[in-house]
C-alpha positions as CSV (number, residue, x, y, z in Angstrom):
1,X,-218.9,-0.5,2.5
2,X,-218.4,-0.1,-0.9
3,X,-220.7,3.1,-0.9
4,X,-217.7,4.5,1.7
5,X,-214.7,3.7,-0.5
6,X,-217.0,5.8,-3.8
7,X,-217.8,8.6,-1.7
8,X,-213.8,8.6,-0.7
9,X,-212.8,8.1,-4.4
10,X,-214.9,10.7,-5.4
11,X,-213.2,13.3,-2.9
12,X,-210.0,12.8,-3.5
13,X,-210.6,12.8,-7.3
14,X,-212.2,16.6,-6.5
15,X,-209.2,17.7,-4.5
16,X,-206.7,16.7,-7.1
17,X,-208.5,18.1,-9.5
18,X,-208.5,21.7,-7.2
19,X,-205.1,21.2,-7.0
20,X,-204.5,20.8,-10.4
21,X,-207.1,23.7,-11.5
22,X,-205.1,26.0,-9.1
23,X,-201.9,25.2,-10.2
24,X,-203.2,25.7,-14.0
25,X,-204.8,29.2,-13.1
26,X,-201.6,30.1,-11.5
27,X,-199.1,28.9,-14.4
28,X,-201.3,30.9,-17.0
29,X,-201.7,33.8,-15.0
30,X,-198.2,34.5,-14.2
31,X,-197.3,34.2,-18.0
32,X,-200.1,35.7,-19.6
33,X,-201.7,39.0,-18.5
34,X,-205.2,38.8,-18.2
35,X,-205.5,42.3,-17.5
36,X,-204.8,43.7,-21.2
37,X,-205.5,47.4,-21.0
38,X,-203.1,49.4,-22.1
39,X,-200.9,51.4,-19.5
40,X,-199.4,55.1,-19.7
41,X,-196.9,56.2,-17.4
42,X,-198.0,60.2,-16.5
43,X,-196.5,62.7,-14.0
44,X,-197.8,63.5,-10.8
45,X,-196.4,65.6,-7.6
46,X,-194.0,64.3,-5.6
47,X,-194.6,66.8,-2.9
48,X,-197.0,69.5,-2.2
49,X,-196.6,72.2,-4.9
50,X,-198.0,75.7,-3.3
51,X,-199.9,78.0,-6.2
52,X,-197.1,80.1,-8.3
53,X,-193.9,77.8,-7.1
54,X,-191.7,76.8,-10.2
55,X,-191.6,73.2,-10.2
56,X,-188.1,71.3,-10.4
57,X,-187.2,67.7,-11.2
58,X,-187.5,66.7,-7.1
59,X,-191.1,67.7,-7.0
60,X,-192.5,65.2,-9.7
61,X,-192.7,61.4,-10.1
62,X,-194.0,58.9,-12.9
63,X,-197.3,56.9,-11.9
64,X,-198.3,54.4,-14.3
65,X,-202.0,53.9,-15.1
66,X,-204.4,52.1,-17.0
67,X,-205.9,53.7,-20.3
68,X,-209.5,54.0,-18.7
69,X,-208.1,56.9,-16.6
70,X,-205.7,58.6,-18.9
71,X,-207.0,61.9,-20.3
72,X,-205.5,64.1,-23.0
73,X,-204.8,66.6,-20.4
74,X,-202.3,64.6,-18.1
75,X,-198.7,65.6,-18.7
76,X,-196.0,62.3,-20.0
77,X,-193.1,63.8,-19.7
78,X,-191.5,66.0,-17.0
79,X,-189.2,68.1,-19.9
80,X,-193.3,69.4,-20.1
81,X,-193.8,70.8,-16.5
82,X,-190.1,71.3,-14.9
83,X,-189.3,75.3,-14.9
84,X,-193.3,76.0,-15.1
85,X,-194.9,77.8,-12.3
86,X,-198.1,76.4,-11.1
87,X,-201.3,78.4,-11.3
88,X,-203.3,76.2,-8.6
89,X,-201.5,74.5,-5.4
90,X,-200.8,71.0,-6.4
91,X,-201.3,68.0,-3.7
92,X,-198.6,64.9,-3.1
93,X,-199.6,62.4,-5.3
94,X,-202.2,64.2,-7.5
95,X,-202.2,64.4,-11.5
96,X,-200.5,67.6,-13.1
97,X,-202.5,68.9,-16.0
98,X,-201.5,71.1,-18.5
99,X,-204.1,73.9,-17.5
100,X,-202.4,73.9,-14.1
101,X,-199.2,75.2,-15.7
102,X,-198.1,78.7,-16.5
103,X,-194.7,79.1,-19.1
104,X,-191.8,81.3,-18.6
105,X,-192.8,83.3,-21.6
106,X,-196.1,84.0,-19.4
107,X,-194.7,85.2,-16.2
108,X,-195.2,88.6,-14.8
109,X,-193.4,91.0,-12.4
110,X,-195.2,91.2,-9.0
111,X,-196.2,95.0,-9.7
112,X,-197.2,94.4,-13.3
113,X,-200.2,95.1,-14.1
114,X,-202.7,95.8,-17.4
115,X,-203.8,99.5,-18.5
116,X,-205.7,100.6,-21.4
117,X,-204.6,103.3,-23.3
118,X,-207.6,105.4,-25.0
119,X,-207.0,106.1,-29.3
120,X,-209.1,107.4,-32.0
121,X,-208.4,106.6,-35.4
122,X,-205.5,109.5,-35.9
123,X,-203.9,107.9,-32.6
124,X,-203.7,104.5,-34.0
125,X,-202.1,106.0,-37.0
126,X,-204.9,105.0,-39.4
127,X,-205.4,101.7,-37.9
128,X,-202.0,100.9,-37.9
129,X,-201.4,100.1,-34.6
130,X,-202.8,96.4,-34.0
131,X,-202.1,93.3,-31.5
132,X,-198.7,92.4,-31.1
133,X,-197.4,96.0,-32.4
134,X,-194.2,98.0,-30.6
135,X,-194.8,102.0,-30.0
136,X,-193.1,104.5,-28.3
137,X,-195.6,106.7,-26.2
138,X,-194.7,110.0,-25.9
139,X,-196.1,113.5,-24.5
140,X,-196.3,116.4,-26.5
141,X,-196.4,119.2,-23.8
142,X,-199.4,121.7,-23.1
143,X,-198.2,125.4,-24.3
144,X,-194.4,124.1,-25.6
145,X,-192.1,124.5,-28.9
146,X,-190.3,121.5,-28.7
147,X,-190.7,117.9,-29.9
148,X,-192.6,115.4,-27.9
149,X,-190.7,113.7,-25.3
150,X,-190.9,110.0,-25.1
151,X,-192.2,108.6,-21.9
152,X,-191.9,104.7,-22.2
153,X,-190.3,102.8,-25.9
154,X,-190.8,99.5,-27.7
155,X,-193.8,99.3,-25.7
156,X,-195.8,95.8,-26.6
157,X,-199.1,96.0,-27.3
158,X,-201.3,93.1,-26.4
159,X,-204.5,93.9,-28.0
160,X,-206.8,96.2,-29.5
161,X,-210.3,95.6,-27.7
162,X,-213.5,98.3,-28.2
163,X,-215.3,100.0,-25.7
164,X,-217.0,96.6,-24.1
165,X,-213.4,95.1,-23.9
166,X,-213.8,92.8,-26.8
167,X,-210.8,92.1,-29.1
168,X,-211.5,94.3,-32.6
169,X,-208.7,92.3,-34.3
170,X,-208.6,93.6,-37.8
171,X,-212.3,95.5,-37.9
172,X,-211.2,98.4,-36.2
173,X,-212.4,100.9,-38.7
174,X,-213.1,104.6,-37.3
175,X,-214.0,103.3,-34.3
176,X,-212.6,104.5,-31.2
177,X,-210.4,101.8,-29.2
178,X,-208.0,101.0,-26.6
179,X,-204.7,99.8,-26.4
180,X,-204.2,97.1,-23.9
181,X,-200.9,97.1,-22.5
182,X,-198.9,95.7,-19.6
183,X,-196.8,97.9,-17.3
184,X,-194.9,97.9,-14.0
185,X,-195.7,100.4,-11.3
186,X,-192.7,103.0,-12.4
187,X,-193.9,103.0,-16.6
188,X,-197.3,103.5,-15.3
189,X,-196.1,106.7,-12.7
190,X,-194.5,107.8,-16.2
191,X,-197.5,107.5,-18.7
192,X,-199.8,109.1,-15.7
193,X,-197.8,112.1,-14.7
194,X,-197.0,112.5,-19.1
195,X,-201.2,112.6,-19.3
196,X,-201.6,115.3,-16.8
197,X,-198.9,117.8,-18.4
198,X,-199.5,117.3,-22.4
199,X,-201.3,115.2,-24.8
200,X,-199.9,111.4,-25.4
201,X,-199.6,110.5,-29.0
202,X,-197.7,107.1,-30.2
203,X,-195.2,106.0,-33.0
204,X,-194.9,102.8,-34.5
205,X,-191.9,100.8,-34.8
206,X,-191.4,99.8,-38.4
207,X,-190.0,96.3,-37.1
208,X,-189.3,94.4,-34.2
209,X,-185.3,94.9,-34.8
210,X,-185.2,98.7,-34.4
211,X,-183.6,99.8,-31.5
212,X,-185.2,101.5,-28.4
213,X,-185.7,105.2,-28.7
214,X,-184.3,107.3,-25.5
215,X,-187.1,107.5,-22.9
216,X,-186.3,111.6,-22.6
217,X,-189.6,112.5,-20.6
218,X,-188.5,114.0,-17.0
219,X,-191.0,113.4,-13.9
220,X,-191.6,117.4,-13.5
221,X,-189.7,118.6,-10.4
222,X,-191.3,121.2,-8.1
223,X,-194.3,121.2,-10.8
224,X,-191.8,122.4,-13.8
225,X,-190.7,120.2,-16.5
226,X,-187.2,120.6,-17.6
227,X,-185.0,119.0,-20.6
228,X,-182.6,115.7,-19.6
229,X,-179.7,118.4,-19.6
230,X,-181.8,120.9,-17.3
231,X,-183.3,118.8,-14.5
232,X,-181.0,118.1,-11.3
233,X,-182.8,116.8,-9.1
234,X,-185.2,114.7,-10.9
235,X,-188.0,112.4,-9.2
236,X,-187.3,109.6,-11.7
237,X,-184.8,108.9,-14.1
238,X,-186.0,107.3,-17.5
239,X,-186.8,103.7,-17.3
240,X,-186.5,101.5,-20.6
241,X,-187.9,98.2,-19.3
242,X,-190.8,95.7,-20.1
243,X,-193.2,94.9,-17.2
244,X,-193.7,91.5,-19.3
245,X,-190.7,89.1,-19.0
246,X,-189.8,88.1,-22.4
247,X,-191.5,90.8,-24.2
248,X,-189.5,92.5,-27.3
């Protein structure tokens, strides 16, 4: 009998003292975290972003997540992807990175694209023309008296790369070389129609605040090519406009 009311004593003393251990766990784990990593809050897509859509403020969210999978490349703050376009289509729910993202100052037109423009040393003017320069490209015409006529102005020049399309930066020497250049499909008409009817030489603006020269080279009409103040009917009136949005 008296082995009964142990065995009973001893039960009940383990299921108050469950009880109790339950209701310790419970006070100290609502009031201290146990969990101390630290948390960043990072943007991901609301909704599915297709490749080349600019991304507004109803497209992204915040996610919060632990420090174990943050990486450097997550974006924090939406001011960093809203007005971006994306360069990959972006799933509901997954991470944006900054790789994925494309600036304004980055965007092209639709029929931009990138020529190369060949130059010897007396072309670059001594070496003068490098990365980041503005020229005027003009056409002095096969068998004619008057000036060269200039086919496209303030045109920005994105490089200076060598023969296996490597950047030359400032060891250009008497090397021959290429200007890389980006275009839309009516500057490029002009510089290849120019190429076929005289030479193409290039002037360098002295600074970026110098206005535009006046794009005078005429699209011949009828295989003849006349002055601005000659040609009636011509294929294509001068253009002065950058391919590259934001360009100077």
């Amino acid at each position: 009998m008296n082995k009964r009311i142990v065995l009973k004593t001893v039960l009940v003393c383990f299921g108050i003292f469950l009880i109790l251990a339950s209701a310790g766990i419970y006070f100290f784990a609502s009031r201290y975290e146990l969990d101390t990593e630290k948390r960043y809050q990072v943007i991901v897509a609301e909704t599915d972003i297709p490749m080349g859509e600019v991304i507004t403020n109803e497209m992204v969210i915040y996610k919060t997540i632990k420090e174990s999978g943050f990486t450097s490349h997550m974006i924090q703050s939406p001011d960093q992807v809203i007005g971006m376009k994306t360069l990959d289509p972006v799933m509901k729910g997954d991470y944006i990175s900054g790789y994925d993202l494309l600036p304004p100052d980055k965007w092209y037109r639709d029929d931009s694209r990138t020529i190369i423009l060949p130059m010897d040393v007396e072309g670059r003017l001594a070496n003068l023309i490098k990365k980041g320069s503005l020229i005027d490209i003009k056409v002095h015409l096969k068998d004619s008296m008057v000036p060269p006529k200039t086919v496209l102005s303030r045109v920005f020049v994105e490089d200076i790369l060598d023969e296996n399309g490597l950047s030359l930066g400032e060891n250009i020497g008497s090397k021959k070389a290429y200007a890389k250049v980006v275009l839309d499909k009516a500057q490029r008409d002009r510089v290849y129609v120019a190429s076929q009817y005289g030479t193409l030489i290039y002037e360098l603006y002295c600074d970026n605040t110098q206005k535009a020269s006046p794009e005078d080279f005429i699209i011949p009409v009828n295989g003849v090519n006349k002055s601005s103040s000659e040609a009636t009917q011509p294929l294509d009136a001068p253009v002065n406009t950058t391919a590259k949005e934001g360009n100077p």
